[in-house]
C-alpha positions as CSV (number, residue, x, y, z in Angstrom):
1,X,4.9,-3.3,-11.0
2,X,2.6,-5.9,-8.8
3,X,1.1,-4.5,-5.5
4,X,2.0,-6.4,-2.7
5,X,-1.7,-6.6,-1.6
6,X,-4.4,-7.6,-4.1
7,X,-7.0,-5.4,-2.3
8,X,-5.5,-1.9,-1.5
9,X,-6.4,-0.9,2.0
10,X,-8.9,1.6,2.0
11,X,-9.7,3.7,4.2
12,X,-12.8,6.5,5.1
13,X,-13.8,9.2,7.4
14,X,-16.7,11.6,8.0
15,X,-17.3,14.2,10.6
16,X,-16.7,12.2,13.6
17,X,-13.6,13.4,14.8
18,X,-10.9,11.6,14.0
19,X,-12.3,8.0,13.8
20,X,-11.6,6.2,10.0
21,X,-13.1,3.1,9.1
22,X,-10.2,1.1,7.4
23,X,-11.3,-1.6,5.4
24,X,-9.0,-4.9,4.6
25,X,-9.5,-7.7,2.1
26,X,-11.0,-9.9,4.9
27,X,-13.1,-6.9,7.4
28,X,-13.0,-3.8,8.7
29,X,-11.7,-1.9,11.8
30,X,-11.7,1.2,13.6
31,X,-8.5,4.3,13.8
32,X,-8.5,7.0,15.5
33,X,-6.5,9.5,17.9
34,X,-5.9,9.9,21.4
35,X,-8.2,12.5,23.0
36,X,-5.4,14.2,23.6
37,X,-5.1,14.9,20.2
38,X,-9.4,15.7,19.9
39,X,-10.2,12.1,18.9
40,X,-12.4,9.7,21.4
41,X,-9.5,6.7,21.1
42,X,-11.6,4.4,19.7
43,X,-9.5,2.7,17.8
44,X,-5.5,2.5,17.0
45,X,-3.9,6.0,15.9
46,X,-1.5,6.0,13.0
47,X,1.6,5.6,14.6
48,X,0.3,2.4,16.4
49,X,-0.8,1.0,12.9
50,X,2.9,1.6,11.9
51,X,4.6,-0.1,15.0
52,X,2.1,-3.0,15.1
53,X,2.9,-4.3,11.6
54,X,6.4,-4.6,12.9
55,X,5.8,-6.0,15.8
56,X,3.0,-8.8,14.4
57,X,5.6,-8.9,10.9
58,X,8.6,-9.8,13.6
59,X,6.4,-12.3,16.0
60,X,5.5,-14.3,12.4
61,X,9.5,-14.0,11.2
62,X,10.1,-15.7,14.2
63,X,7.9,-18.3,15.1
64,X,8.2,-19.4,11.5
65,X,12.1,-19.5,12.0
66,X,11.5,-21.4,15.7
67,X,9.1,-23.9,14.1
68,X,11.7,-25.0,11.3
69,X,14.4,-25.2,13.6
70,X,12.2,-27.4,15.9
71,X,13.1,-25.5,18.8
72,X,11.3,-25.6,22.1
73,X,10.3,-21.8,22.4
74,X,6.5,-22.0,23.0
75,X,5.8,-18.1,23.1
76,X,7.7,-15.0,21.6
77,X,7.0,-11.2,23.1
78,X,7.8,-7.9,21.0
79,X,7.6,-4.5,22.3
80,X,7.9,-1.4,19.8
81,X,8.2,1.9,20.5
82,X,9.5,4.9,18.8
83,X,11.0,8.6,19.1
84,X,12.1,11.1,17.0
85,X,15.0,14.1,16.7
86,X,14.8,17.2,14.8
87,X,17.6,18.9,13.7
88,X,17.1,22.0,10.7
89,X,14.5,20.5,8.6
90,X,16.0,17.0,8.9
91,X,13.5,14.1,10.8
92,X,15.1,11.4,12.4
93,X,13.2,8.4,13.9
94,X,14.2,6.0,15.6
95,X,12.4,2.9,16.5
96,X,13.3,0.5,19.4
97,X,12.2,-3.5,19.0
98,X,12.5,-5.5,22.5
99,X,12.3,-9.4,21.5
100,X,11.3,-11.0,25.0
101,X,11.7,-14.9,25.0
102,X,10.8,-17.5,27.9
103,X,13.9,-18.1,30.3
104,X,15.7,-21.4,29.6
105,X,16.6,-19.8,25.4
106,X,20.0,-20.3,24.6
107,X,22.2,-18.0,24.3
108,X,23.1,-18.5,20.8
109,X,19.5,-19.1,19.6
110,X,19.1,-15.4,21.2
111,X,21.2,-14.0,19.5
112,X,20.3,-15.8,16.1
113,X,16.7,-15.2,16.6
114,X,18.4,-11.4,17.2
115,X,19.5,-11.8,13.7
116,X,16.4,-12.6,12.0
117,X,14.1,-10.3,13.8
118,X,15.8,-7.6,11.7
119,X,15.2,-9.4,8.0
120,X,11.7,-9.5,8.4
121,X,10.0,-8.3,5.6
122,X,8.5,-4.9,7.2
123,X,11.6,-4.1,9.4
124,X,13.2,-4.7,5.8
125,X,11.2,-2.2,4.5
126,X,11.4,0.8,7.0
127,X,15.1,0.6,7.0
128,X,15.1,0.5,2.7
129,X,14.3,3.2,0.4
130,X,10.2,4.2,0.5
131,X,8.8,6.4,-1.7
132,X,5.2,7.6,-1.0
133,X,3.3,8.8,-3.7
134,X,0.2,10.2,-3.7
135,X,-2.5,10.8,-6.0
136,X,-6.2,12.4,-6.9
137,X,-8.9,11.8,-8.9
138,X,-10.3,14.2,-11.5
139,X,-12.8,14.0,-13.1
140,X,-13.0,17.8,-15.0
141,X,-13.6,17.9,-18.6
142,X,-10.4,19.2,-20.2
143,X,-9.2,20.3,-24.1
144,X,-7.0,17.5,-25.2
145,X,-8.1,14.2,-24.9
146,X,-7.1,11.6,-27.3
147,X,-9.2,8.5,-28.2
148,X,-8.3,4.7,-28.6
149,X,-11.1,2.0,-29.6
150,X,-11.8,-1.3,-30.3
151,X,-15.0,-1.1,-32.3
152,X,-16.6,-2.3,-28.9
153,X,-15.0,0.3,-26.4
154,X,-13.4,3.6,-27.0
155,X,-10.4,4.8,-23.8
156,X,-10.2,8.5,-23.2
157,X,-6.2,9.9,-22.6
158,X,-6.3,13.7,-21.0
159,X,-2.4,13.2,-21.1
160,X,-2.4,16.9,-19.1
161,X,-4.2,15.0,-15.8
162,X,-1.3,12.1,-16.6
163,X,0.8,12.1,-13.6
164,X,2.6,8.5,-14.6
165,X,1.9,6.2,-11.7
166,X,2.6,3.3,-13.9
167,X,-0.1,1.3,-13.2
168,X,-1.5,1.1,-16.8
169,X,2.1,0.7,-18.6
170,X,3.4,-2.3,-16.3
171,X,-0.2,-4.2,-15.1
172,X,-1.3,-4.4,-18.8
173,X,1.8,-3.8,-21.1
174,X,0.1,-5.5,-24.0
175,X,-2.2,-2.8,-24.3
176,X,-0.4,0.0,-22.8
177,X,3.3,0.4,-23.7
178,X,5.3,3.5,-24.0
179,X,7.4,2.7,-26.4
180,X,5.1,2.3,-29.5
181,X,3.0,4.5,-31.5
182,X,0.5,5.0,-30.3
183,X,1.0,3.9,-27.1
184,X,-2.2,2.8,-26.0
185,X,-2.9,-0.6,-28.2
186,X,-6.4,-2.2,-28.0
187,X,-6.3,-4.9,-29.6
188,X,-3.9,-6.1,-26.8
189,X,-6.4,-7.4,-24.6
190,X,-10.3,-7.8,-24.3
191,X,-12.4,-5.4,-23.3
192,X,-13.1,-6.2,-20.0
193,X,-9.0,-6.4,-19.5
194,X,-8.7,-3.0,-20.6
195,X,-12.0,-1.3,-18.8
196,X,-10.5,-3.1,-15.3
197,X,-7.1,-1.7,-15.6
198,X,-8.4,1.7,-17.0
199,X,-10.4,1.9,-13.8
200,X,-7.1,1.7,-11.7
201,X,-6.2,5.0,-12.9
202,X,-5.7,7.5,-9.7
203,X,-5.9,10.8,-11.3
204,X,-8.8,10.4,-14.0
205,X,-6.1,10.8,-16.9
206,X,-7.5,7.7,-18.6
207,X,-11.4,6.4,-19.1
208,X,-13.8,4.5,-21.3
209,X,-16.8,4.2,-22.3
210,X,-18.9,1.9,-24.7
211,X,-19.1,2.7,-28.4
212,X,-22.8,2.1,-27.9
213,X,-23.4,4.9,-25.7
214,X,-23.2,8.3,-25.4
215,X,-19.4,8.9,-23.5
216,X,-19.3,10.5,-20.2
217,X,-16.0,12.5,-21.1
């Protein structure tokens, strides 16, 4: 498993109702709600967070698509919207994408550029199979844990906080591998290898600590 971004998207709030400071790899910005919905709409809400990465994923498909054909189509348009049915406990939503290009296109090239509005990568997405998992640190002492060193460090398992996100077992197989005995191996890596990827843990089910010290578990 690889992350598509490096950097996860992060993202904070405090008591200011609703506004969140998301933070990307290059800067920051501002989300909020409508005041409508008790925010101060300082920022985008949610759902216009969702519909812009299609629209700005489709404007890129595009023009990247334009420019290789060498076609004169100085300036693409994209409106998305969206809507939703209900029926029993089943959600439907729908989203509607309106590709506006400058009179004069061809009606072929509209109806190819048509075509590859839809296999961009995020309209690819939303119409494939997510999954969202969630997760939460803890960070509660607890009666199992099992230890792994290296002389140098020692990594703490609490296998009962251990929800399986994967992280460990397919960013640093060498050292973590599920099909061995045991299963964590430290000589597969150097310490700092180990310490970065043991960090990445979302539920506090693994940790470390230097042999030198006194361990925080």
């Amino acid at each position: 498993m690889e992350y598509k971004l490096q950097k996860p998207v992060h993202g904070t709030i405090g008591t200011t109702k609703y506004q969140c400071v998301i933070e990307w790899r290059n800067g920051q910005f501002i989300a909020d709600e409508p005041e409508k919905q008790g925010g101060q709409d300082t920022g985008p809400d949610p759902f216009t967070l969702l519909l812009s990465s299609l629209a700005s994923c489709t404007l890129v498909t595009l023009r990247m698509y334009i420019d290789r054909k060498g076609w004169d189509i100085p300036e693409i348009k994209v409106n998305v919207n969206m809507w939703q049915t209900k029926e029993g406990d089943a959600l439907t939503t729908y989203i509607d994408r309106d590709v506006l290009l400058p009179e004069g296109v061809d009606p072929e090239q509209k109806n190819r550029l048509l075509e590859i509005a839809a296999q961009c990568p995020v309209s690819k997405l939303l119409e494939g199979n997510i999954k969202v998992r969630s997760y939460i640190y803890h960070d509660e002492d607890v009666e199992k844990k099992l230890k792994y060193t290296n002389g140098e460090i020692t990594v703490v398992w609490k296998p009962e906080l251990c929800k399986h996100s994967g992280r460990c077992v397919t960013q640093l197989s060498r050292v973590f591998n599920l099909k061995t005995k045991p299963w964590v191996t430290m000589t597969g890596a150097d310490s700092e290898a180990i310490k970065n990827q043991v960090e990445k843990c979302p539920t506090g089910a693994l940790s470390w600590y230097k042999n030198s010290e006194s361990p925080e578990v």
